[in-house]
CHARMM internal coordinates of N, CA and C (Angstrom, degrees):
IC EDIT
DIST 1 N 1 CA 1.4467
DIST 1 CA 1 C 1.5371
ANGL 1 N 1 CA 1 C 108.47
DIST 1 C 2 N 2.0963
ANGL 1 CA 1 C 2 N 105.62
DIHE 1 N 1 CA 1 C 2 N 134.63
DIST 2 N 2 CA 1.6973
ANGL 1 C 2 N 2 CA 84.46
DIHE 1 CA 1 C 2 N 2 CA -174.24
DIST 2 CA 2 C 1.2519
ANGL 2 N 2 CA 2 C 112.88
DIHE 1 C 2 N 2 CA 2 C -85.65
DIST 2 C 3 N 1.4608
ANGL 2 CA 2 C 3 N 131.18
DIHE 2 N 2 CA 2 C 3 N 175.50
DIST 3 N 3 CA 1.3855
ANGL 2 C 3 N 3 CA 134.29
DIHE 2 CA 2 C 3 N 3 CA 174.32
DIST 3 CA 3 C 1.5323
ANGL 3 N 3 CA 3 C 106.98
DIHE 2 C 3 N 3 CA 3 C -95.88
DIST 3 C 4 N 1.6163
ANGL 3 CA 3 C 4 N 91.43
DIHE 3 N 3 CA 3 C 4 N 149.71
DIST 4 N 4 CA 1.3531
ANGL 3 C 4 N 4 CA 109.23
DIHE 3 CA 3 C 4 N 4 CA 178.11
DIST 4 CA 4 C 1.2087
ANGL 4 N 4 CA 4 C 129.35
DIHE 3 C 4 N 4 CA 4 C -55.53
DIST 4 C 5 N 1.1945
ANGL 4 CA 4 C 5 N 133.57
DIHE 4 N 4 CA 4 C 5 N 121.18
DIST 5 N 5 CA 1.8198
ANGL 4 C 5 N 5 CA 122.38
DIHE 4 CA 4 C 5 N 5 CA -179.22
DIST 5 CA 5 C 1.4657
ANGL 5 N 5 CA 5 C 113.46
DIHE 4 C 5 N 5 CA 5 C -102.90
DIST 5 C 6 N 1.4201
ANGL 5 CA 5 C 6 N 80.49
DIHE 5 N 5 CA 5 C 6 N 107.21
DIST 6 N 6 CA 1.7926
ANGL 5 C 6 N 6 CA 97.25
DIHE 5 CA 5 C 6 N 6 CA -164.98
DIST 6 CA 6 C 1.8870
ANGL 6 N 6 CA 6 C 97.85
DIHE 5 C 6 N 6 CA 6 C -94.39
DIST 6 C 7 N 0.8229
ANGL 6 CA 6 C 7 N 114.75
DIHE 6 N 6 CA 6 C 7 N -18.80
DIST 7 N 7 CA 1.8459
ANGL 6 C 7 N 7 CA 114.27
DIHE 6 CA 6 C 7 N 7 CA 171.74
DIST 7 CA 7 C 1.3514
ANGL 7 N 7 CA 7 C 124.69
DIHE 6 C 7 N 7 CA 7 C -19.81
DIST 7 C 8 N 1.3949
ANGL 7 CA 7 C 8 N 110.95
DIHE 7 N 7 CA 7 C 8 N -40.95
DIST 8 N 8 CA 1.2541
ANGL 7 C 8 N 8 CA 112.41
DIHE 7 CA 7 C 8 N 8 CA -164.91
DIST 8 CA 8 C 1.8711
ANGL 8 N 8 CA 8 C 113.32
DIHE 7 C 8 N 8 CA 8 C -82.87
DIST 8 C 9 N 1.9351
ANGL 8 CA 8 C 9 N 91.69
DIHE 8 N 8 CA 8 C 9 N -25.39
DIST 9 N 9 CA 1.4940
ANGL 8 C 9 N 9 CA 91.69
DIHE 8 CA 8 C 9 N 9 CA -156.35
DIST 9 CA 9 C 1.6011
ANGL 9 N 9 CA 9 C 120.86
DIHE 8 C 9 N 9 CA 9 C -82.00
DIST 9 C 10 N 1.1638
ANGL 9 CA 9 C 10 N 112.14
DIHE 9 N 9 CA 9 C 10 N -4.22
DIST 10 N 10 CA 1.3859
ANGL 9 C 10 N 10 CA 120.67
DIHE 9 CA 9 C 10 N 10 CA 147.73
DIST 10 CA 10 C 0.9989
ANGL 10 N 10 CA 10 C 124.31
DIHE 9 C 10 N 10 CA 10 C -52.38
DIST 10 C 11 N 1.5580
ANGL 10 CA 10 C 11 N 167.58
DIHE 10 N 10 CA 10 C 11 N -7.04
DIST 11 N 11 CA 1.3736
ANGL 10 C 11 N 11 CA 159.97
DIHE 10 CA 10 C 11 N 11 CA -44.11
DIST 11 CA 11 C 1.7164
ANGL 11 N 11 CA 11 C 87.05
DIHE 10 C 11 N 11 CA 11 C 104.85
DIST 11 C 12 N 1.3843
ANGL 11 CA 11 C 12 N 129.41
DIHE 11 N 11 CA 11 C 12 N -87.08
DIST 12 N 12 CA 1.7494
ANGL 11 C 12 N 12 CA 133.56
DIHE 11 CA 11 C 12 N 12 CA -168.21
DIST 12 CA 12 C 1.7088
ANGL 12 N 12 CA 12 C 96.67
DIHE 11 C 12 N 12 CA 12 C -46.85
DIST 12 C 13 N 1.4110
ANGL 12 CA 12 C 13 N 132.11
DIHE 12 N 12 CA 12 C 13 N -49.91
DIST 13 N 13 CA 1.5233
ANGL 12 C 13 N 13 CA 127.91
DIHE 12 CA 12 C 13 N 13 CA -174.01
DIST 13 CA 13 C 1.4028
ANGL 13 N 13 CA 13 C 121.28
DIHE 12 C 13 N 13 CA 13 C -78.20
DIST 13 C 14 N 1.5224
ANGL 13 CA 13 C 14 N 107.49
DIHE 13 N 13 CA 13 C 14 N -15.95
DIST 14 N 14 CA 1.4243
ANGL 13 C 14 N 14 CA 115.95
DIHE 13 CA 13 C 14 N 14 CA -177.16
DIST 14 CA 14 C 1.5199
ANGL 14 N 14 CA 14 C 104.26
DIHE 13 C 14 N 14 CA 14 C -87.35
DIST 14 C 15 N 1.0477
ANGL 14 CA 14 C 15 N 92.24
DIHE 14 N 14 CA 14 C 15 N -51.78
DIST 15 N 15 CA 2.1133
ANGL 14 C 15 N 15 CA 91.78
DIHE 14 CA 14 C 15 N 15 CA 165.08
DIST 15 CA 15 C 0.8600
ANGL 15 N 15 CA 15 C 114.72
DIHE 14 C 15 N 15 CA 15 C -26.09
DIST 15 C 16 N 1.6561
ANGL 15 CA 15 C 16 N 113.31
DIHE 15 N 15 CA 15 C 16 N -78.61
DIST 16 N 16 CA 1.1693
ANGL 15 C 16 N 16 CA 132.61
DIHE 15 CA 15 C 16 N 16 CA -157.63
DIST 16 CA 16 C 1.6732
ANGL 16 N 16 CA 16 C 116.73
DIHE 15 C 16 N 16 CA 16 C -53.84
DIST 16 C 17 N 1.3265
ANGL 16 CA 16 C 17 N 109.79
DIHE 16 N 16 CA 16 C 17 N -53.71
DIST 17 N 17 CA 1.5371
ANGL 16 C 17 N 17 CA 108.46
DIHE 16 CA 16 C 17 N 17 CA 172.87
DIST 17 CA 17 C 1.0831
ANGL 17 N 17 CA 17 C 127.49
DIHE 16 C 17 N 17 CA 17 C -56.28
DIST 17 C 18 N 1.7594
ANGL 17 CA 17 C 18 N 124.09
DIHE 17 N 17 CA 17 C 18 N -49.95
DIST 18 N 18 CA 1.4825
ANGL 17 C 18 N 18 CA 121.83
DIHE 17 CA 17 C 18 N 18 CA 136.18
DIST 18 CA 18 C 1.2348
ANGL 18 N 18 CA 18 C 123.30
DIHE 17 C 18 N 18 CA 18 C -12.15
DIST 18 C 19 N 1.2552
ANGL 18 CA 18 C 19 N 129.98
DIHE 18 N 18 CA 18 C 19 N -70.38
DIST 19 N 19 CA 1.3134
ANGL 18 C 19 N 19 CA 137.38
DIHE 18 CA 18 C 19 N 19 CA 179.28
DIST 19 CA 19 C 1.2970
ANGL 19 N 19 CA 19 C 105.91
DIHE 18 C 19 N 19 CA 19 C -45.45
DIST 19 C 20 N 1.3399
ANGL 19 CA 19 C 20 N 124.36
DIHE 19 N 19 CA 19 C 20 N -68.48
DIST 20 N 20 CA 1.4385
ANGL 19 C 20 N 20 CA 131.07
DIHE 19 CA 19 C 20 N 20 CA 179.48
DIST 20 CA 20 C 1.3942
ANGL 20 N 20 CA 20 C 106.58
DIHE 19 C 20 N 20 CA 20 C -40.66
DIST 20 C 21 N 1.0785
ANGL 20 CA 20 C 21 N 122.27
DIHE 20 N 20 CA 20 C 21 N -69.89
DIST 21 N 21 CA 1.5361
ANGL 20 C 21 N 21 CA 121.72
DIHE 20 CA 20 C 21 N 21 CA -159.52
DIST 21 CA 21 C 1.3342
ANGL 21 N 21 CA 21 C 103.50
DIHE 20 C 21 N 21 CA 21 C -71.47
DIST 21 C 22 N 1.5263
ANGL 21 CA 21 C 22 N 129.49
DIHE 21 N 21 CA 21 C 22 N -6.46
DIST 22 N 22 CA 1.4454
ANGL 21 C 22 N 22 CA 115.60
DIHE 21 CA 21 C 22 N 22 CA 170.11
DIST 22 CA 22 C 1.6222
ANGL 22 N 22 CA 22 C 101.15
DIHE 21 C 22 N 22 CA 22 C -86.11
DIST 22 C 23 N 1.0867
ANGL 22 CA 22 C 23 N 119.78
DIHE 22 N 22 CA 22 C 23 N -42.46
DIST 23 N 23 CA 1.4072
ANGL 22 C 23 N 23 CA 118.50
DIHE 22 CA 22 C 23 N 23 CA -179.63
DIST 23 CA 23 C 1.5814
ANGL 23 N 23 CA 23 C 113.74
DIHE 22 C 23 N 23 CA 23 C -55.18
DIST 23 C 24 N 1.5549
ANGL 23 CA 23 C 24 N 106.94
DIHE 23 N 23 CA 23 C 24 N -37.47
DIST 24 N 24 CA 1.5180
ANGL 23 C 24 N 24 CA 85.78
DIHE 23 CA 23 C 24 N 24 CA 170.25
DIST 24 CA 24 C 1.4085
ANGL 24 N 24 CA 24 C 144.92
DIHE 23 C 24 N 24 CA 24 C -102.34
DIST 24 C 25 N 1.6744
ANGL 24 CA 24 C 25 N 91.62
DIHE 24 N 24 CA 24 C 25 N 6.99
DIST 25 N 25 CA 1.1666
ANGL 24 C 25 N 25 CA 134.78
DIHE 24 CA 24 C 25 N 25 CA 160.66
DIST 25 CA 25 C 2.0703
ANGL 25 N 25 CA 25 C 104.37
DIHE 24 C 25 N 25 CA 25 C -59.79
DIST 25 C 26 N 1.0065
ANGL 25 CA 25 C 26 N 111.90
DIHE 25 N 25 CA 25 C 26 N -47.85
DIST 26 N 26 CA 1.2314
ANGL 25 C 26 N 26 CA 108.31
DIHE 25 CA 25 C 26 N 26 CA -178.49
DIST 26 CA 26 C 1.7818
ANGL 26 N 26 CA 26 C 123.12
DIHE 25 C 26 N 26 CA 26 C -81.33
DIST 26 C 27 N 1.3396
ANGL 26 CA 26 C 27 N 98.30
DIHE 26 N 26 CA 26 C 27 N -29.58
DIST 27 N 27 CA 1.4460
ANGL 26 C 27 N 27 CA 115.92
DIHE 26 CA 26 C 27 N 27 CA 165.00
DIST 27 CA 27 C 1.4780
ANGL 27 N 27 CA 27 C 119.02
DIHE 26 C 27 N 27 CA 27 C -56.01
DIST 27 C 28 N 1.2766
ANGL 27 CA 27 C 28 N 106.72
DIHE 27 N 27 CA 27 C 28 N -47.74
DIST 28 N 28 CA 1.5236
ANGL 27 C 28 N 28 CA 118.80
DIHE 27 CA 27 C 28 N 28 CA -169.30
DIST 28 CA 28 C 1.5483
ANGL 28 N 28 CA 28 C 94.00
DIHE 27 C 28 N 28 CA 28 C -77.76
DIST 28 C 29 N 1.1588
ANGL 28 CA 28 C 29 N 143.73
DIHE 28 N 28 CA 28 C 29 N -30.86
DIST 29 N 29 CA 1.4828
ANGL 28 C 29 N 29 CA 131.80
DIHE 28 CA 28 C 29 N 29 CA -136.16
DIST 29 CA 29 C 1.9724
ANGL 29 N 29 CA 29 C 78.20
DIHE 28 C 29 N 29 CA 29 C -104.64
DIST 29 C 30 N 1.5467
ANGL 29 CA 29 C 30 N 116.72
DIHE 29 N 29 CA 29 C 30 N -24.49
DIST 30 N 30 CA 1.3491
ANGL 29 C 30 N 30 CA 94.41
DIHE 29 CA 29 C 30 N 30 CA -175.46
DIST 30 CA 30 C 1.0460
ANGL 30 N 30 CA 30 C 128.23
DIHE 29 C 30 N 30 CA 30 C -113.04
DIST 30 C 31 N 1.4737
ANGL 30 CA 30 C 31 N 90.41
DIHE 30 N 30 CA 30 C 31 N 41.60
DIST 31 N 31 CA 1.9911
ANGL 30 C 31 N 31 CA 108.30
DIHE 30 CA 30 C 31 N 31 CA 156.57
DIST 31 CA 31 C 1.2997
ANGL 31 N 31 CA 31 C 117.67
DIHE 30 C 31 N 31 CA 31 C -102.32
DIST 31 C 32 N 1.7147
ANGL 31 CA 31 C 32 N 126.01
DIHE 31 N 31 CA 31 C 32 N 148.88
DIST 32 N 32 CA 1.3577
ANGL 31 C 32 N 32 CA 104.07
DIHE 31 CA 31 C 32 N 32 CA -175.70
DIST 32 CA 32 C 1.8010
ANGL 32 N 32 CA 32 C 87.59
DIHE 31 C 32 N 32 CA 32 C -110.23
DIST 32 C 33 N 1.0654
ANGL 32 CA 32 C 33 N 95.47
DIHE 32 N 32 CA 32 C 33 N 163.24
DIST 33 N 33 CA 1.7846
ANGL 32 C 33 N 33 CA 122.34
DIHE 32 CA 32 C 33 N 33 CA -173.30
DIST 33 CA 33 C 1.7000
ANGL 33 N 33 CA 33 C 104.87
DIHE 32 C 33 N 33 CA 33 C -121.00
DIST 33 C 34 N 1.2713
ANGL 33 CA 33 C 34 N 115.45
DIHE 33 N 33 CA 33 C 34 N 137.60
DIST 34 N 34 CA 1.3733
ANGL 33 C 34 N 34 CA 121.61
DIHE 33 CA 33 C 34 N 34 CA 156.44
DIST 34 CA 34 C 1.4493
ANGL 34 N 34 CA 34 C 128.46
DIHE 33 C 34 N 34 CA 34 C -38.41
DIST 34 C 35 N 1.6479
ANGL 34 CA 34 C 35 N 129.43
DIHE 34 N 34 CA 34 C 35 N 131.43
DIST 35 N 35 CA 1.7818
ANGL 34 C 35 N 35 CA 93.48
DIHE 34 CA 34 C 35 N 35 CA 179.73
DIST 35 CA 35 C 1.6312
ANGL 35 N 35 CA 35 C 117.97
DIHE 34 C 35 N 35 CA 35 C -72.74
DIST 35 C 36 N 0.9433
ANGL 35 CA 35 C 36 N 95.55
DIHE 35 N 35 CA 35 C 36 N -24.61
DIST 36 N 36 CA 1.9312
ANGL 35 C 36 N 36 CA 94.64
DIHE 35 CA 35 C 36 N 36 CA -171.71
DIST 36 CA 36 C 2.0841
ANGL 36 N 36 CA 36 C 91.45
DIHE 35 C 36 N 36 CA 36 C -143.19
DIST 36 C 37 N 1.4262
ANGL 36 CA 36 C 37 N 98.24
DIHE 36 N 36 CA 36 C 37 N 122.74
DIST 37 N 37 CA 1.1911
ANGL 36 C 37 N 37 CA 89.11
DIHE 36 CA 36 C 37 N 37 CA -169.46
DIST 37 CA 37 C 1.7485
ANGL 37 N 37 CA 37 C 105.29
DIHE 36 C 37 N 37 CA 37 C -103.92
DIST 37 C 38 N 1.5015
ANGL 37 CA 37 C 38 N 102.16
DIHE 37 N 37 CA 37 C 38 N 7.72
DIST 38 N 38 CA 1.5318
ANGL 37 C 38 N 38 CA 91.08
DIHE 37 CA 37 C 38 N 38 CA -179.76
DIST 38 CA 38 C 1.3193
ANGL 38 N 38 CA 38 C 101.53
DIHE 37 C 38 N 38 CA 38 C -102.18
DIST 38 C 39 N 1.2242
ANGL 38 CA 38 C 39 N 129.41
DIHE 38 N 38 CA 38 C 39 N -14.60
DIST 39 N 39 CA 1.9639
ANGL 38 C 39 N 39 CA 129.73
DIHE 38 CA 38 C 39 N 39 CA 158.81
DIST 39 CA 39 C 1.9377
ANGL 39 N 39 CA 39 C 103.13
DIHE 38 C 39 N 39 CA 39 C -57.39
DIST 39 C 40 N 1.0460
ANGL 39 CA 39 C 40 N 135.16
DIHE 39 N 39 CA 39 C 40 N 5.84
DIST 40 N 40 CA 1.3629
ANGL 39 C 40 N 40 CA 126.07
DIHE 39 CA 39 C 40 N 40 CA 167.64
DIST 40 CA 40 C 1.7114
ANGL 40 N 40 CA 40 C 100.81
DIHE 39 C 40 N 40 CA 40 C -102.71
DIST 40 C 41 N 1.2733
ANGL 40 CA 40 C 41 N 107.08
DIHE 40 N 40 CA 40 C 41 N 109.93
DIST 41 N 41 CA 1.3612
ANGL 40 C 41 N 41 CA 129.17
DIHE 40 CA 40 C 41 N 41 CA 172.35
DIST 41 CA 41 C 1.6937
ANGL 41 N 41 CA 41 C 115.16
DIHE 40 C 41 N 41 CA 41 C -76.74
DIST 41 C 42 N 1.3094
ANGL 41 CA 41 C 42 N 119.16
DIHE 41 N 41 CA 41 C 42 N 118.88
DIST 42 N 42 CA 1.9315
ANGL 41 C 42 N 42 CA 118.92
DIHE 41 CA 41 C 42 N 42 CA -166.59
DIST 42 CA 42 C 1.6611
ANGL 42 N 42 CA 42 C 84.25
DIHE 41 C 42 N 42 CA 42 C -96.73
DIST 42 C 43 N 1.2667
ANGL 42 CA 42 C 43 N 107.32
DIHE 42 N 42 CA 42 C 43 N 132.53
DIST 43 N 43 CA 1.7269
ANGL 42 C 43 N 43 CA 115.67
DIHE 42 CA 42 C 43 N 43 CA 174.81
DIST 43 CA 43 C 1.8038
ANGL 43 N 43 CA 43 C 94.25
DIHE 42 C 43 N 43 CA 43 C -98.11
DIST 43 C 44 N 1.2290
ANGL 43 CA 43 C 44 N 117.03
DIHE 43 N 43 CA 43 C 44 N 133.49
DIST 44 N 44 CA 1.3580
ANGL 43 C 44 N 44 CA 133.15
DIHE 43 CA 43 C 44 N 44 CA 176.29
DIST 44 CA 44 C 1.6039
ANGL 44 N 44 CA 44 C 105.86
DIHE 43 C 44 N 44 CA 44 C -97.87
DIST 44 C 45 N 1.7615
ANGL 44 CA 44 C 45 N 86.14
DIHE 44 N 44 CA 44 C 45 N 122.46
DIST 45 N 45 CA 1.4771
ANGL 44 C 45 N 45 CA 72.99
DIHE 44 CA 44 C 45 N 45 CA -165.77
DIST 45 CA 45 C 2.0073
ANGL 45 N 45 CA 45 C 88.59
DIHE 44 C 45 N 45 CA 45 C -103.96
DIST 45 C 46 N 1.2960
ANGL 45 CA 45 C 46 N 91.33
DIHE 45 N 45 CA 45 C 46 N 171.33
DIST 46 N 46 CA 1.6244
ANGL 45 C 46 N 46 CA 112.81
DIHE 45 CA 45 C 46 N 46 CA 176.20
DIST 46 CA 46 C 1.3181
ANGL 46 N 46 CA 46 C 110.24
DIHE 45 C 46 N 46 CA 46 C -75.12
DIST 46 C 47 N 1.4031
ANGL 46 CA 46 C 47 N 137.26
DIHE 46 N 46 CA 46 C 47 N 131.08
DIST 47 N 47 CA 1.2950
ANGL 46 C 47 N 47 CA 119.13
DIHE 46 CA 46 C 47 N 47 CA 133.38
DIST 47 CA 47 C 1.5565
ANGL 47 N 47 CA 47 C 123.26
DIHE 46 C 47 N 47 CA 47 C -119.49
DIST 47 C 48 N 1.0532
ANGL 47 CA 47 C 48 N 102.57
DIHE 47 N 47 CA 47 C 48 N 139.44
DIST 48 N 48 CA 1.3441
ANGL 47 C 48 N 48 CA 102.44
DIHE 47 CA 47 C 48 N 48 CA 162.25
DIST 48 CA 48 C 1.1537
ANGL 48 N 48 CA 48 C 156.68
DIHE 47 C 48 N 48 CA 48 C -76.99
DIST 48 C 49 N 1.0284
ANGL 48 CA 48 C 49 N 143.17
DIHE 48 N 48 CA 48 C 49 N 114.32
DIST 49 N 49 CA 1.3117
ANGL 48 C 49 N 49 CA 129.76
DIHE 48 CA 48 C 49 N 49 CA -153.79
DIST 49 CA 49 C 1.5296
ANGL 49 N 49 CA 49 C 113.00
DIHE 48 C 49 N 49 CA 49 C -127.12
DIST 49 C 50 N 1.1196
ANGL 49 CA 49 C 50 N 168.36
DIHE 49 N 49 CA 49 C 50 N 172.81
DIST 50 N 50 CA 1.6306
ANGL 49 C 50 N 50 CA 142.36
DIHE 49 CA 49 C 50 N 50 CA -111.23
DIST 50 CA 50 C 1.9278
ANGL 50 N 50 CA 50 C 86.11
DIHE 49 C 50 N 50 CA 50 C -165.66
DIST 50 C 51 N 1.4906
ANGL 50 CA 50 C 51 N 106.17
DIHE 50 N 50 CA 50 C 51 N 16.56
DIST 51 N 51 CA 1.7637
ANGL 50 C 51 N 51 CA 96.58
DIHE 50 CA 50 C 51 N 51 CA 166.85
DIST 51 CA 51 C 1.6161
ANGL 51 N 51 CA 51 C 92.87
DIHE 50 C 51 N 51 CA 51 C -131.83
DIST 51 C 52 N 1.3168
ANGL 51 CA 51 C 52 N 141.79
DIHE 51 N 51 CA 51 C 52 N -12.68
DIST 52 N 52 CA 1.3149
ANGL 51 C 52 N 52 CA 132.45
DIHE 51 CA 51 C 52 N 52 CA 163.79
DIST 52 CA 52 C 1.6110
ANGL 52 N 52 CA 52 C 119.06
DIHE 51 C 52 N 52 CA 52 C -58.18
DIST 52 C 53 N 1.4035
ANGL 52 CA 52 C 53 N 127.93
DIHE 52 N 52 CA 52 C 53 N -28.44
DIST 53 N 53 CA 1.6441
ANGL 52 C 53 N 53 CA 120.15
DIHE 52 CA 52 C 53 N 53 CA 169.23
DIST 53 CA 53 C 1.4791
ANGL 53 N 53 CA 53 C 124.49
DIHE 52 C 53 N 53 CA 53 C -79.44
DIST 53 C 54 N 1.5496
ANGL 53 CA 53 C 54 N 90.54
DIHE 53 N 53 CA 53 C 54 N -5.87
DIST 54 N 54 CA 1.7939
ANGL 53 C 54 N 54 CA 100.52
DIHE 53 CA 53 C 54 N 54 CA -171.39
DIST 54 CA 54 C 1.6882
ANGL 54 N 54 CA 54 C 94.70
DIHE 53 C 54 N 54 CA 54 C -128.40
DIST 54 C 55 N 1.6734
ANGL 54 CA 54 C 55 N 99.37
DIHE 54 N 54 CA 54 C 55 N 178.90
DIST 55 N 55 CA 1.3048
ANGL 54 C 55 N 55 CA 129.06
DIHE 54 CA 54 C 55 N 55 CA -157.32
DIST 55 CA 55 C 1.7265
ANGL 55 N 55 CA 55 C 80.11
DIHE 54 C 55 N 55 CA 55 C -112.60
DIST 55 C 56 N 1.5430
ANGL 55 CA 55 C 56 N 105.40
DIHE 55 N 55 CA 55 C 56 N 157.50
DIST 56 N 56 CA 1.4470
ANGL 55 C 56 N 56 CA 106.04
DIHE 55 CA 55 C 56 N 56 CA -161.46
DIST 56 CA 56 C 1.6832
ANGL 56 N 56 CA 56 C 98.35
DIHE 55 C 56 N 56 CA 56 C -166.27
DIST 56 C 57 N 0.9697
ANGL 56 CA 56 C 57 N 118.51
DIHE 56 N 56 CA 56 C 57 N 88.03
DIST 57 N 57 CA 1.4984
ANGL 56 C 57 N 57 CA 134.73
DIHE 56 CA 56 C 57 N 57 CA 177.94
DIST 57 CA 57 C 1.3273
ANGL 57 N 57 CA 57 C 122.59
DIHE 56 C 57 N 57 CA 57 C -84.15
DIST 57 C 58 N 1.3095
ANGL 57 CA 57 C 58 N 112.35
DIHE 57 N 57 CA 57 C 58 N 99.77
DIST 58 N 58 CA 1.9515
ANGL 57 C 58 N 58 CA 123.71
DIHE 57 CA 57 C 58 N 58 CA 177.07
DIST 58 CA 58 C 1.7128
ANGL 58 N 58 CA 58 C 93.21
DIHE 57 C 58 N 58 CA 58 C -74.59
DIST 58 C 59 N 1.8404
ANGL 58 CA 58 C 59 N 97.27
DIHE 58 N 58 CA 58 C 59 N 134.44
DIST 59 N 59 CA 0.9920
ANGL 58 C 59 N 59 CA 116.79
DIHE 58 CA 58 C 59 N 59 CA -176.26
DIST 59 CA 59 C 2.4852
ANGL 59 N 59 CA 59 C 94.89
DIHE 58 C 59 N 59 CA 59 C -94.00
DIST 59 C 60 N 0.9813
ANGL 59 CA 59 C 60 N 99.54
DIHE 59 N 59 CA 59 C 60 N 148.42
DIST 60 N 60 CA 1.4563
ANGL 59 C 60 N 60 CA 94.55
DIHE 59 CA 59 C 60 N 60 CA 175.11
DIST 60 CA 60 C 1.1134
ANGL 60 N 60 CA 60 C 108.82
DIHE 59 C 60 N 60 CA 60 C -96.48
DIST 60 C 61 N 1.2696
ANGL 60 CA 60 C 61 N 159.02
DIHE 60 N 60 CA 60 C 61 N 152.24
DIST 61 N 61 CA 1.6702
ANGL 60 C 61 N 61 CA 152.05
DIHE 60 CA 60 C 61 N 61 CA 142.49
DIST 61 CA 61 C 1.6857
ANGL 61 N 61 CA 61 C 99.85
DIHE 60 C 61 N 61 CA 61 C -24.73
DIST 61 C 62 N 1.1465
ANGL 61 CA 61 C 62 N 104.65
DIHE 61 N 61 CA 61 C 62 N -69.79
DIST 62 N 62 CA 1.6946
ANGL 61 C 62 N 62 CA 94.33
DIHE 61 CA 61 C 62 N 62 CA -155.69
DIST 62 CA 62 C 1.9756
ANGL 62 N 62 CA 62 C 105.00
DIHE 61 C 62 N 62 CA 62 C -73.44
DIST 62 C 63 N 1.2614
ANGL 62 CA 62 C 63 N 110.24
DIHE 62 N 62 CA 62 C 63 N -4.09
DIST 63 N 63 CA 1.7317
ANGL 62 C 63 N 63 CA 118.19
DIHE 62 CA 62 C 63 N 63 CA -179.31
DIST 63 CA 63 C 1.8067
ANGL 63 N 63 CA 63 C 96.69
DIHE 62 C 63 N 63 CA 63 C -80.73
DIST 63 C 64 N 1.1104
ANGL 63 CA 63 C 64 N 133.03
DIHE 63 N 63 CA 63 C 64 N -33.17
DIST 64 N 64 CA 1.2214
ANGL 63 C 64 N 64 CA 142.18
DIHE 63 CA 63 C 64 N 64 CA -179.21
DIST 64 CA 64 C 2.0206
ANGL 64 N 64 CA 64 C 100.97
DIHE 63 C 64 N 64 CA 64 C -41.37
DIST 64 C 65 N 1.1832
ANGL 64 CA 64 C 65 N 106.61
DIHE 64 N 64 CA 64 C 65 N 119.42
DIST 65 N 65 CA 1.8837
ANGL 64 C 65 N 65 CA 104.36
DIHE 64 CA 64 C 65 N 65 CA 156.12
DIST 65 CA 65 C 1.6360
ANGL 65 N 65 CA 65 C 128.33
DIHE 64 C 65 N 65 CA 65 C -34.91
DIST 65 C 66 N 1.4397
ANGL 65 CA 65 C 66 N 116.25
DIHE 65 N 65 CA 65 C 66 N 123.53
DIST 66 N 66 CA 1.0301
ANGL 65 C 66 N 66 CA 93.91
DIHE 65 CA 65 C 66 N 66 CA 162.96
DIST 66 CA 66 C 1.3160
ANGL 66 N 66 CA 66 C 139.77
DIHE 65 C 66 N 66 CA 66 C -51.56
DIST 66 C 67 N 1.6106
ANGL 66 CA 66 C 67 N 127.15
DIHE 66 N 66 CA 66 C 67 N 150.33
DIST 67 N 67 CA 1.7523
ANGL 66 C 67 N 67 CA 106.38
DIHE 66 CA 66 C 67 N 67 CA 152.24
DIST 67 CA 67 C 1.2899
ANGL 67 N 67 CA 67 C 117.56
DIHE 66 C 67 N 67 CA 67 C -116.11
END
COOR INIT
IC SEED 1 N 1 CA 1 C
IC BUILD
């Protein structure tokens, strides 16, 4: 049985990761990012909604009057 010729793949795996990390090396670099993202202040806005100034009572099925 012949043997495996593994020679090359030292050299074939070292590429490859190289390769990888330049590729994502290039991916990453062409996103842009905020410079300081905790100097961006989020304004909260209000809404209103027409049961927050008032009192608002859930009726239950079985709380209902008899008839």
């Amino acid at each position: 049985m012949p043997q495996l010729d593994t020679s090359t793949w030292f050299i074939t795996i070292t590429s490859m990761i190289m390769t990888l990390f330049i590729l994502f090396q290039l991916k990453i670099s062409n996103h842009s990012y905020p410079a300081s993202p905790e100097s961006i202040e989020l304004k909260t806005q209000k809404h209103s909604t027409p049961w927050e100034m008032k009192w608002t009572k859930i009726y239950l099925p079985l709380s209902l009057p008899l008839r």
